[in-house]
GUMI-23756 format. One record per residue (C-alpha): residue number from 1; residue in one letter; x, z, y. Coordinates in nm, 2 decimals. Each point is the difference from the previous one (the first is absolute). Example, Ala and Ser with C-alpha at 12.3 -4.5 7.8 and 13.67 -1.06 7.14 Angstrom:
2
{pt 1; "a"; {1.23; 0.78; -0.45}}
{pt 2; "s"; {0.14; -0.07; 0.34}}
END
This chain:
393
{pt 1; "x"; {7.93; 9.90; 11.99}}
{pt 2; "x"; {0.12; -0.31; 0.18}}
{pt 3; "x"; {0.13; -0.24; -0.13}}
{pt 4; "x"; {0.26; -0.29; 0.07}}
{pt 5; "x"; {-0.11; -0.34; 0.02}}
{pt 6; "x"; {0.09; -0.12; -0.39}}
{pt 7; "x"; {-0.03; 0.33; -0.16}}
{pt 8; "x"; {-0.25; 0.24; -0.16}}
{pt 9; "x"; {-0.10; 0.31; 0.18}}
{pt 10; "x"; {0.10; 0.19; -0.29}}
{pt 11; "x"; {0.31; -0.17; -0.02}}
{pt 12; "x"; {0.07; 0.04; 0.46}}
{pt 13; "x"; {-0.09; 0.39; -0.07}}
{pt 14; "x"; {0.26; 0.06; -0.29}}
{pt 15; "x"; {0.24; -0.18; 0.21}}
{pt 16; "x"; {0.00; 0.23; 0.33}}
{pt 17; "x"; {-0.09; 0.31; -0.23}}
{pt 18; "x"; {0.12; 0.07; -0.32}}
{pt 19; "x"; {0.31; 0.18; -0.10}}
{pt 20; "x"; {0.10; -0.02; -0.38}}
{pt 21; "x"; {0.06; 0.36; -0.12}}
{pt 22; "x"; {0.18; -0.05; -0.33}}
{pt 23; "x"; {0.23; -0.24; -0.18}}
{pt 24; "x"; {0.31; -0.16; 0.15}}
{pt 25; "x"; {-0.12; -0.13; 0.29}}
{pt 26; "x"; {-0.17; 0.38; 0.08}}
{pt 27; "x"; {-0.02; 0.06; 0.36}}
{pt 28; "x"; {-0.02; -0.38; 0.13}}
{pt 29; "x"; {-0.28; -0.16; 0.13}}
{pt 30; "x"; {-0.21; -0.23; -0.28}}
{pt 31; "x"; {0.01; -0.36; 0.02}}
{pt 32; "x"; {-0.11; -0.21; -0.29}}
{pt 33; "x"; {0.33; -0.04; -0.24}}
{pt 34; "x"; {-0.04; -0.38; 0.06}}
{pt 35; "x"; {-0.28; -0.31; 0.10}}
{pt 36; "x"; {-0.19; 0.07; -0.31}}
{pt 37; "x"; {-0.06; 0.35; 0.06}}
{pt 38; "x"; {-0.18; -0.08; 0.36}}
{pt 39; "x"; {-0.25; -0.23; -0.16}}
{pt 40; "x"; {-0.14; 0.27; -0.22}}
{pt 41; "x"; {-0.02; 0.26; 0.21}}
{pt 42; "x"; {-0.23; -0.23; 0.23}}
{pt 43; "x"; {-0.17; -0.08; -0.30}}
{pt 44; "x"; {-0.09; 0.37; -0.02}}
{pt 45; "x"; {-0.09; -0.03; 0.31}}
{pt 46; "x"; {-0.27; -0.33; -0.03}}
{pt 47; "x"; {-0.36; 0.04; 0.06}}
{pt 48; "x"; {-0.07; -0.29; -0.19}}
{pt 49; "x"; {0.16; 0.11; -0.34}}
{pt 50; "x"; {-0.18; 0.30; -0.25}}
{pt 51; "x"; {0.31; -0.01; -0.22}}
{pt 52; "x"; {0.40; -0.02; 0.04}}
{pt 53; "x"; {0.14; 0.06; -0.32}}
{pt 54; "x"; {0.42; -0.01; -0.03}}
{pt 55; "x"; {0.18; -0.04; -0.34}}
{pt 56; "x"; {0.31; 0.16; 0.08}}
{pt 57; "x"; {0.36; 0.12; -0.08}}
{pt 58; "x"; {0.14; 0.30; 0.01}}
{pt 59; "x"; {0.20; 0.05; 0.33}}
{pt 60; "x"; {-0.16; -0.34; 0.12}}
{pt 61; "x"; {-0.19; 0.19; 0.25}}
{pt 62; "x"; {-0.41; 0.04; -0.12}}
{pt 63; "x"; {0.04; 0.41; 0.02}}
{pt 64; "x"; {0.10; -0.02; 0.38}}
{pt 65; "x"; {-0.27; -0.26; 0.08}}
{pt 66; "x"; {-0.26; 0.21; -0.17}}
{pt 67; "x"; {0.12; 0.32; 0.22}}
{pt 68; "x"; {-0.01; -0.23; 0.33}}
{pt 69; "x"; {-0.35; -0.15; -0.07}}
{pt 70; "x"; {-0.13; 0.38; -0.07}}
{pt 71; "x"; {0.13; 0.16; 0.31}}
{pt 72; "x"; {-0.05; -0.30; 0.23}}
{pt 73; "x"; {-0.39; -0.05; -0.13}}
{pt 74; "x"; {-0.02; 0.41; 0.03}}
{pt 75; "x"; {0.14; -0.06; 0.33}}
{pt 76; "x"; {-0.24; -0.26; 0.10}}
{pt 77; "x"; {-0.30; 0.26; -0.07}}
{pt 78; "x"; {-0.12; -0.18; -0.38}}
{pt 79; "x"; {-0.04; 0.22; -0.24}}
{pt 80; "x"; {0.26; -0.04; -0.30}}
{pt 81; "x"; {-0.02; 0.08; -0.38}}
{pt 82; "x"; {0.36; -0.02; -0.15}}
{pt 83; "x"; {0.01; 0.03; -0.42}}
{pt 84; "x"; {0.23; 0.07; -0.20}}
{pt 85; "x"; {-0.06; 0.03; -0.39}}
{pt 86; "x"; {0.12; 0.34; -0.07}}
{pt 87; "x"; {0.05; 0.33; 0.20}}
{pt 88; "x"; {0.39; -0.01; -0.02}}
{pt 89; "x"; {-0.02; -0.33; 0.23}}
{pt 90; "x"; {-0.25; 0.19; 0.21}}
{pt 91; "x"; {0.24; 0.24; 0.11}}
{pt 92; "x"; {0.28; -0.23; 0.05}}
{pt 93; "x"; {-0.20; -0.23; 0.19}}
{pt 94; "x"; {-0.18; 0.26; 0.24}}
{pt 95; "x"; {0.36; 0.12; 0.08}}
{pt 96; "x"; {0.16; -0.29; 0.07}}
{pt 97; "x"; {-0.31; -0.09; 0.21}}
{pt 98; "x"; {0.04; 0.34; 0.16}}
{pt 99; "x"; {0.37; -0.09; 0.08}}
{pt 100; "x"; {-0.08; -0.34; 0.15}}
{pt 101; "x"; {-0.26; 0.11; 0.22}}
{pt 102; "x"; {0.19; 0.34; 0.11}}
{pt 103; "x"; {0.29; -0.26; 0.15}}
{pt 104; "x"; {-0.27; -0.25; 0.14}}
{pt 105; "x"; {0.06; -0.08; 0.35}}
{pt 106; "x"; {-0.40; -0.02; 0.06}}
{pt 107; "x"; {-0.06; 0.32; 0.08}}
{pt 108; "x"; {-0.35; 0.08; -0.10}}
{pt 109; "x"; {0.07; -0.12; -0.40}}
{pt 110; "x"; {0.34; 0.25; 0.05}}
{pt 111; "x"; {-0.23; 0.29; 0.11}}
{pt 112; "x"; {-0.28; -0.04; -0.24}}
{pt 113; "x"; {0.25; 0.08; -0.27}}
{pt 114; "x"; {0.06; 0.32; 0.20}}
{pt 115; "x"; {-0.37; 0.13; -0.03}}
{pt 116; "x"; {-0.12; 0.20; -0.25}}
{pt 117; "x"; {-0.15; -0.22; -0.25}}
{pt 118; "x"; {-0.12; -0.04; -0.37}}
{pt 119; "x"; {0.34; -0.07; -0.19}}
{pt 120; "x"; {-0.10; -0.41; -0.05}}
{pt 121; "x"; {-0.25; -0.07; 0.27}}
{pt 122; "x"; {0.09; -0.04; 0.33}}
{pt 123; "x"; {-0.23; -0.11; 0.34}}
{pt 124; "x"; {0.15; -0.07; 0.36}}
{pt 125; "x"; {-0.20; -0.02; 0.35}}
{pt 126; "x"; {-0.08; -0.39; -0.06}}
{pt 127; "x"; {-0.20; 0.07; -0.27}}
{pt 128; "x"; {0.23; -0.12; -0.27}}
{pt 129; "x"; {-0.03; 0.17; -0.37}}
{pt 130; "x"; {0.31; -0.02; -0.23}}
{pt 131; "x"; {-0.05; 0.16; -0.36}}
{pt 132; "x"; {0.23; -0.01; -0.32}}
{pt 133; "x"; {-0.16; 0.02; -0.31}}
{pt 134; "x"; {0.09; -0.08; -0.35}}
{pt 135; "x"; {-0.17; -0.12; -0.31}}
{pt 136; "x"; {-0.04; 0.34; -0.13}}
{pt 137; "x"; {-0.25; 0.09; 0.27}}
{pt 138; "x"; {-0.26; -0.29; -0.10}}
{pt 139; "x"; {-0.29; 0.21; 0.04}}
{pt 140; "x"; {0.08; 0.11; 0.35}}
{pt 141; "x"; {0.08; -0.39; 0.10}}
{pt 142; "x"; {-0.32; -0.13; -0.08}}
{pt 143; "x"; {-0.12; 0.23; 0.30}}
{pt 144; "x"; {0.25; -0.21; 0.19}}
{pt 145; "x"; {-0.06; -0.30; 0.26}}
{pt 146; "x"; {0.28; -0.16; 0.17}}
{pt 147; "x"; {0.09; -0.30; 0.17}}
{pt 148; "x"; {0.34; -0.04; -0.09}}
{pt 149; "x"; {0.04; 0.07; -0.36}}
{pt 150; "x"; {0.42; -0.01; -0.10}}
{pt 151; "x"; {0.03; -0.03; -0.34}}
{pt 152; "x"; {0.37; 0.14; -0.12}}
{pt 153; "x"; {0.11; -0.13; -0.35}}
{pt 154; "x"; {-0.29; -0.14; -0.11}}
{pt 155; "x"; {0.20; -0.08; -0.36}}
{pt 156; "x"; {0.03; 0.36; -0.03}}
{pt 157; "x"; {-0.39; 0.11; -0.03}}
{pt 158; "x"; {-0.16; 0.06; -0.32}}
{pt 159; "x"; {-0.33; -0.23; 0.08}}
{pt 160; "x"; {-0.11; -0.30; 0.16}}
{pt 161; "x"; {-0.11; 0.15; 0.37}}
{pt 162; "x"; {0.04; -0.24; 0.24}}
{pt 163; "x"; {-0.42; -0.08; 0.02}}
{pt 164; "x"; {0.00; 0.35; 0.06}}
{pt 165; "x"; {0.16; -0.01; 0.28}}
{pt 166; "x"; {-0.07; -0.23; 0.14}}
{pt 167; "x"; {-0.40; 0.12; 0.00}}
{pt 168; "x"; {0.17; 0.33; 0.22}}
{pt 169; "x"; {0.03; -0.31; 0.28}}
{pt 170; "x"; {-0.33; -0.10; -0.03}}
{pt 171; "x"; {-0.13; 0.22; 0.30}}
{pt 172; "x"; {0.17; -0.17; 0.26}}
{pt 173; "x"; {-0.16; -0.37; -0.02}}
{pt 174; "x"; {0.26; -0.16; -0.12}}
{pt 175; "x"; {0.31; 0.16; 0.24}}
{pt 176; "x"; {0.14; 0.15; -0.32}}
{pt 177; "x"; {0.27; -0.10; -0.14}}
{pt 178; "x"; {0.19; 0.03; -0.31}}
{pt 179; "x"; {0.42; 0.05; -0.04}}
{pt 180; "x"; {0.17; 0.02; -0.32}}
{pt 181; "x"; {0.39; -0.04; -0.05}}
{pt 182; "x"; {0.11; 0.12; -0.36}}
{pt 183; "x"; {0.30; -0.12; -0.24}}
{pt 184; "x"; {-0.10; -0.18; -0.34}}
{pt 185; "x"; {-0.13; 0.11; -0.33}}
{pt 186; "x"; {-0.03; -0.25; -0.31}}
{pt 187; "x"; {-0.07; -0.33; -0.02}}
{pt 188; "x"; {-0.33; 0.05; -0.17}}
{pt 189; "x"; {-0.13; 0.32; 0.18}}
{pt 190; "x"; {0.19; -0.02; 0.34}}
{pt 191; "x"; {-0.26; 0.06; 0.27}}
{pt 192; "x"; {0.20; -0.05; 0.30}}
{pt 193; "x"; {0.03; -0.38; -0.15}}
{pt 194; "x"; {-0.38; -0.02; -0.02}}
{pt 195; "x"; {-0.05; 0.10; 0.36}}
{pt 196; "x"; {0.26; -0.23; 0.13}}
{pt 197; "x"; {-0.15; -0.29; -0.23}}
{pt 198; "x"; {-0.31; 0.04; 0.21}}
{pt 199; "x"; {0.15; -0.07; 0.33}}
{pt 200; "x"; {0.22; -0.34; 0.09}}
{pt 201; "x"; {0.34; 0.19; -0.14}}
{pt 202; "x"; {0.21; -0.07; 0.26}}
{pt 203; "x"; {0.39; -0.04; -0.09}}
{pt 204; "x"; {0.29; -0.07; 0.23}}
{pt 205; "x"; {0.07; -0.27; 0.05}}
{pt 206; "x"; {0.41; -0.04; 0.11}}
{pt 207; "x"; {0.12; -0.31; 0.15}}
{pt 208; "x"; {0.36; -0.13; -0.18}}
{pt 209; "x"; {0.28; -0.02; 0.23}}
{pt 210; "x"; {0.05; -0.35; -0.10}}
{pt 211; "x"; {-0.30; -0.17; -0.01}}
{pt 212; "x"; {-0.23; 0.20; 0.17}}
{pt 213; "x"; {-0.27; -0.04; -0.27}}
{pt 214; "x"; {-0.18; 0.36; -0.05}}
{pt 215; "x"; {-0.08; 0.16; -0.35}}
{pt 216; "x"; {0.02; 0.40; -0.10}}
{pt 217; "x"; {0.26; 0.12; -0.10}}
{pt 218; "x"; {0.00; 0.03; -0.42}}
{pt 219; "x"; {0.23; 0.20; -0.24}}
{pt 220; "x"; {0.10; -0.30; -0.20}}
{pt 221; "x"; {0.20; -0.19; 0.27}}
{pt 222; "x"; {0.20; 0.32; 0.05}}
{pt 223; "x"; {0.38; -0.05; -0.13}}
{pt 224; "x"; {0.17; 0.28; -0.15}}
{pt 225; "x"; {0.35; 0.04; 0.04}}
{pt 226; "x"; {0.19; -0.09; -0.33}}
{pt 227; "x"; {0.30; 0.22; 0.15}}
{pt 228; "x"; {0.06; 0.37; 0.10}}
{pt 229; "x"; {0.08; -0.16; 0.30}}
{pt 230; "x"; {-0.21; -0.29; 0.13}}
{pt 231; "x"; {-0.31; 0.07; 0.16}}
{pt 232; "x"; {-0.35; -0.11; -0.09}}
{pt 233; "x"; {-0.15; -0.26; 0.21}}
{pt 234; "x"; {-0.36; -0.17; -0.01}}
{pt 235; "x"; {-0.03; -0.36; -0.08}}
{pt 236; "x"; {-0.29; -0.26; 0.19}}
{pt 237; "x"; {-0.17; -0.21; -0.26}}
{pt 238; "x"; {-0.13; -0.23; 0.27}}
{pt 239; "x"; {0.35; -0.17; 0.06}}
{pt 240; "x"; {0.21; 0.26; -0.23}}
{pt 241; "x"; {0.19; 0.14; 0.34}}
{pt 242; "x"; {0.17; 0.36; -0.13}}
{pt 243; "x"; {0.02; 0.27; 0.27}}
{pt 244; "x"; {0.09; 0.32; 0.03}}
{pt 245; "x"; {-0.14; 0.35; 0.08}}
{pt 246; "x"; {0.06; 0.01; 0.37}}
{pt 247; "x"; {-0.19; -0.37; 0.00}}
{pt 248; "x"; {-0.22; 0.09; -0.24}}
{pt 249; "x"; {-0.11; 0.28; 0.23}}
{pt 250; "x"; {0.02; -0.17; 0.27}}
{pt 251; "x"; {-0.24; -0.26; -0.15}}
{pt 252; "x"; {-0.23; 0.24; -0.14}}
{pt 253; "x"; {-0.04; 0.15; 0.43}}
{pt 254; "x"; {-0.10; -0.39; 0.07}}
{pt 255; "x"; {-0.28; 0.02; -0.26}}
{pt 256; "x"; {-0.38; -0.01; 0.02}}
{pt 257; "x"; {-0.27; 0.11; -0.18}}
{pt 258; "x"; {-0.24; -0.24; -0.19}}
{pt 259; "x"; {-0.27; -0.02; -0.27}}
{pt 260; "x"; {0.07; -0.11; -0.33}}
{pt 261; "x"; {-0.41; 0.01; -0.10}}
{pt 262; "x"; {-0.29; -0.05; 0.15}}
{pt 263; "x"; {-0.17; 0.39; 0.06}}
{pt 264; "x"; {-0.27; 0.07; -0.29}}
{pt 265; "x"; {-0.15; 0.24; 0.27}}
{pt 266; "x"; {-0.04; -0.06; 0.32}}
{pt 267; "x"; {0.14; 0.27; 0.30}}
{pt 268; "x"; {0.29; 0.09; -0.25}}
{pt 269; "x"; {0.34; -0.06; 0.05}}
{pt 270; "x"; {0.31; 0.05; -0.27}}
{pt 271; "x"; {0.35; 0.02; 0.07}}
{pt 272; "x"; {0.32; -0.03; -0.30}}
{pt 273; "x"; {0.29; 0.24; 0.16}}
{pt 274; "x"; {0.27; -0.01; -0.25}}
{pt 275; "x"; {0.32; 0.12; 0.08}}
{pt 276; "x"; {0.17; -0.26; 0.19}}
{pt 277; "x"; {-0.24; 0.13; 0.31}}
{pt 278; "x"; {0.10; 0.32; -0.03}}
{pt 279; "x"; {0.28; 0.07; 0.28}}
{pt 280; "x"; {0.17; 0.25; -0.25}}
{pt 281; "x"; {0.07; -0.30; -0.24}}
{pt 282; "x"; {0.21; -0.24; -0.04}}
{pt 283; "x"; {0.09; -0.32; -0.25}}
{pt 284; "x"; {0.29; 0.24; -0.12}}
{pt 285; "x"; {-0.18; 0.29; -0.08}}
{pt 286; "x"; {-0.30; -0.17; -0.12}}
{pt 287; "x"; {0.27; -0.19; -0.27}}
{pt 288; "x"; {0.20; 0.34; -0.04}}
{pt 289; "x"; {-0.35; 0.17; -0.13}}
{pt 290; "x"; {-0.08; -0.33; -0.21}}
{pt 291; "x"; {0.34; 0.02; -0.15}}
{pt 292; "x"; {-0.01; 0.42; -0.07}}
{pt 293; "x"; {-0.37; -0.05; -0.15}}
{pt 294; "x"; {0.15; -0.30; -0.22}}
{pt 295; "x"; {0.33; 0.19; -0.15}}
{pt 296; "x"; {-0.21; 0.30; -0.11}}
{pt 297; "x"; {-0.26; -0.21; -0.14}}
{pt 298; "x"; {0.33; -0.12; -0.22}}
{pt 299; "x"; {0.09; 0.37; -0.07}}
{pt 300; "x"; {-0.32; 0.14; -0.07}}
{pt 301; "x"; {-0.21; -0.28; -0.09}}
{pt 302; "x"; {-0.24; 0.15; 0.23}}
{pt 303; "x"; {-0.26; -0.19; 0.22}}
{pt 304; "x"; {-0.06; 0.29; 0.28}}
{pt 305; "x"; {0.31; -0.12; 0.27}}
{pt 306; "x"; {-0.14; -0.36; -0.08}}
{pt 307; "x"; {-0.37; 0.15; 0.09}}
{pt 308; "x"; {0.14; 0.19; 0.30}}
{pt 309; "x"; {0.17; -0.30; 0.13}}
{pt 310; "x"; {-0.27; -0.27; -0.04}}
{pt 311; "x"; {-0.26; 0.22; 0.17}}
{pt 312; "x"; {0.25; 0.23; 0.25}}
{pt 313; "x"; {0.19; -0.28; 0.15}}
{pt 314; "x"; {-0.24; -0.36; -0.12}}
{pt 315; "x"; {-0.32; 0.18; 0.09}}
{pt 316; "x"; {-0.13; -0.16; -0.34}}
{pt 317; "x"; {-0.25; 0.17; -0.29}}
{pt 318; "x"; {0.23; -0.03; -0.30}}
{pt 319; "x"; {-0.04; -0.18; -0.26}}
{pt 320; "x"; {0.15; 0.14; -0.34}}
{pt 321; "x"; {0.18; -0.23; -0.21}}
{pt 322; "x"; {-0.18; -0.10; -0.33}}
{pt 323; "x"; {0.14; 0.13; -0.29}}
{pt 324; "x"; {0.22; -0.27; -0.24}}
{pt 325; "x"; {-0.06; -0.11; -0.32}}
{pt 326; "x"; {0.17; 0.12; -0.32}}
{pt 327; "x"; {0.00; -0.28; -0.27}}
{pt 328; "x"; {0.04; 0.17; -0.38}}
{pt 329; "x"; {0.31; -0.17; -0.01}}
{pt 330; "x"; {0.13; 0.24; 0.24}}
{pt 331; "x"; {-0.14; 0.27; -0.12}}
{pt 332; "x"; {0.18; -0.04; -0.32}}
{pt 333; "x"; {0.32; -0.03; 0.15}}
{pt 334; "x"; {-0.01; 0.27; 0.24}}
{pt 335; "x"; {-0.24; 0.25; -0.14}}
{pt 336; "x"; {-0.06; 0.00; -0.35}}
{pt 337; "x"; {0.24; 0.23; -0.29}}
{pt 338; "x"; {0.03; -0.04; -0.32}}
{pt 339; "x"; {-0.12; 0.29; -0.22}}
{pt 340; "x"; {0.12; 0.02; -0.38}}
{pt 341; "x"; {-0.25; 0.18; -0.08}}
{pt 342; "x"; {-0.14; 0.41; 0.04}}
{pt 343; "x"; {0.32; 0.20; -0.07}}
{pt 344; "x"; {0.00; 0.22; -0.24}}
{pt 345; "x"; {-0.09; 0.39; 0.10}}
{pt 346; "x"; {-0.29; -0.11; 0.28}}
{pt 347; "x"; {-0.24; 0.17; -0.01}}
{pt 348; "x"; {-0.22; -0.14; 0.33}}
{pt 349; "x"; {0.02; -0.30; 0.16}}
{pt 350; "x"; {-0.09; 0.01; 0.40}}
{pt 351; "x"; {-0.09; -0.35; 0.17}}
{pt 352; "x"; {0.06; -0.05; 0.40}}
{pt 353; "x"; {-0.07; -0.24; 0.23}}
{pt 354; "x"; {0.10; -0.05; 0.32}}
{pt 355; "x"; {-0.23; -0.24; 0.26}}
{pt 356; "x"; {0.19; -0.24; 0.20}}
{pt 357; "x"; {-0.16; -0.20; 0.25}}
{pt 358; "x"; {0.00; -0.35; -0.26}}
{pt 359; "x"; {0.03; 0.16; -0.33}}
{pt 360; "x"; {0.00; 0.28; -0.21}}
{pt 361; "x"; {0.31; 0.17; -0.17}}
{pt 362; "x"; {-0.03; 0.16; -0.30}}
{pt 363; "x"; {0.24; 0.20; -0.26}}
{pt 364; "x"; {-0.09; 0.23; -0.30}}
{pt 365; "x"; {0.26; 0.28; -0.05}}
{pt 366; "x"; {0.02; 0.21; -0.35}}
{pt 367; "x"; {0.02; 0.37; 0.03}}
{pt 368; "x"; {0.12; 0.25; -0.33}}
{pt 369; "x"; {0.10; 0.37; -0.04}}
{pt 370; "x"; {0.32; -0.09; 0.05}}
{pt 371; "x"; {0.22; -0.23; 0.24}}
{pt 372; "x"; {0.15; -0.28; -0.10}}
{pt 373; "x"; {0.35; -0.09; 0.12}}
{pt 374; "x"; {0.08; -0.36; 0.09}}
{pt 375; "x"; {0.33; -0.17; 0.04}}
{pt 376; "x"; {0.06; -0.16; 0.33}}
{pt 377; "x"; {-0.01; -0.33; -0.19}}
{pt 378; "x"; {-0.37; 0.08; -0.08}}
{pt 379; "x"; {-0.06; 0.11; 0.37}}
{pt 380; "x"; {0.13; -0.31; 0.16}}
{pt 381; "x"; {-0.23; -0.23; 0.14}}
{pt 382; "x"; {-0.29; 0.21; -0.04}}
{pt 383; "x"; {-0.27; -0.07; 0.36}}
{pt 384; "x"; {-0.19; 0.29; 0.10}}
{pt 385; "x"; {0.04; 0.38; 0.12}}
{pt 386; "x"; {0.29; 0.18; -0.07}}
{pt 387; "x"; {-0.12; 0.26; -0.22}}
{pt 388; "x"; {0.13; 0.00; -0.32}}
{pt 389; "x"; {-0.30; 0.15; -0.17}}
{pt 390; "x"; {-0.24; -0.28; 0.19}}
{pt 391; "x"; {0.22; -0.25; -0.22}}
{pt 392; "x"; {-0.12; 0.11; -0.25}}
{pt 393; "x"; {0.28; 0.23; -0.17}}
END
């Protein structure tokens, strides 16, 4: 590899050589979706970092760095350990590799593919070692050294293993190094969080078309559009300018990366990619999925399009919403029955409760040998399930 004056190596050799194999954009040369994407790939590429970790979207782009990094190191004769945390990302991973490299324009990756080979290991005449293994086979990746270790999904791995892995580095002096890109998990347990809060966390920083003064770009200051037709637009704090999605992008391709903390760990370096760097995104889809996730939240009462959004499109660990508090008073009101008494004829009577998440609902029903009509007078205004014997008939 060669590369251009400004660039990584890794970055010059992905440029002139790879081909993306799948997607829309299948069949075109790769080039990094935007600014943001080139300064982590040549942080991949850095000698002087053990760790790049991303915290990433979906579609913002982390999949496609990862598949870049492991070609272009393989490429480069290191030896590279990809995980994933299950065989069914195994697969998918060693044949989307196997696509990527079968349309690389370098020719000796291309015909490495070509040779008979274990299905997940592969070696090419440089020397370089590229291997796909998944959590499943922790036995066999203890055996393992490498010094490129791509970590897929950390969030997704049943265990804490990134001191693991990093020890399969340990046998070449300090060359090794360390990638992980993954999604988020929750607040309290998400691991790609704690890797990136040991690095600077670097955010983008977007300049506003007004003023000029930088700051990432943050969910809140997005407008959403109080008609079926008006657009959404994203709204500067700094000197409350309002701009659109074509600015906003065009804004967003004028940004920079910069830390937000000072690294607990030296040699690491975190990145925040949320889904205004991804180039499949815009300000109008990332609203339309905000607004979708919001209406069935209405509907179902359900927090999973909330979750999906927060940590899909925000790249955040969410955060579940504590649980409100009933005062007696309203329980009275909009809970409790009045019961006259044990009817006459009941033979059994059958307490249930049922376990909300801030209180407990409870109703005793009366059963006998024989039913008990009711007139809808009686019926009416009755809470509960629809059974008439569960009433207590």
């Amino acid at each position: 590899m060669v590369a251009r004056r400004g660039i990584s190596k890794l970055r010059a050799w992905a440029e002139a050589n790879i081909v993306i194999a799948d997607g829309p954009r299948a069949g075109k040369r790769w080039r990094p979706g935007n600014p943001a994407w080139a300064d982590v790939l040549d942080a991949m590429d850095d000698p002087a970092l053990e760790q790049v970790t991303v915290r990433g979207s979906i579609q913002s782009g982390k999949t496609a760095s990862l598949l870049v990094a492991a070609l272009g190191h393989y490429a480069a004769g290191r030896s590279v350990l990809f995980y994933e945390p299950d065989e069914a990302l195994k697969r998918a991973m060693s044949t989307r590799l196997r696509a990527w490299a079968r349309v690389c324009r370098d020719g000796e990756v291309a015909a490495s593919w070509e040779r008979p080979r274990p299905p997940h290991s592969r070696t090419n005449e440089r020397g370089g070692r590229l291997e796909v293994l998944s959590a499943g086979q922790r036995t066999t990746t203890l055996m393992r050294t490498a010094e490129v270790v791509i970590l897929d999904e950390l969030r997704a791995f049943g265990r804490d293993i990134v001191l693991e892995l990093v020890d399969r580095m340990a046998a070449f002096g300090g060359r090794g190094r360390l990638i992980t890109a993954s999604s988020t998990g929750e607040e309290d347990s998400c691991r790609t969080t704690t890797e990136l809060e040991k690095s600077d966390a670097r955010h983008w920083f977007v300049p506003c078309p007004a003023c000029g003064q930088r700051a990432p770009i943050v969910w809140a200051n997005v407008v959403l559009p109080k008609t079926a037709t008006a657009r959404p637009s994203y709204l500067f704090p700094c000197c409350r300018a309002e701009v659109g999605t074509v600015a906003l992008k065009r804004a967003i391709g004028a940004g920079a990366w910069r830390p937000t903390r000072k690294a607990a760990v030296t040699a690491t370096r975190g990145y925040h990619a949320d889904a205004f760097l991804s180039p499949f995104e815009t300000l109008a889809t990332v609203a339309r999925a905000w607004q979708r996730a919001s209406h069935h939240r209405k509907q179902t009462s359900s927090m999973a399009e909330i979750r999906a959004f927060q940590q899909g499109r925000l790249a955040l660990p969410f955060k579940p919403e504590p649980a409100g508090g009933v005062t007696p008073e309203q329980i009275d009101v909009a809970c409790r029955e009045s019961y006259e008494g044990v009817p006459d004829g009941a033979c059994v009577l059958i307490g249930a409760v049922d376990v909300q998440d801030n209180r407990l609902e409870a109703e005793v029903s009366a059963w006998g040998h024989q039913e008990v009509e009711r007139s809808e007078d009686e019926v009416t205004g009755i809470r509960g399930w629809d059974s008439p014997g569960y009433h207590g008939l």
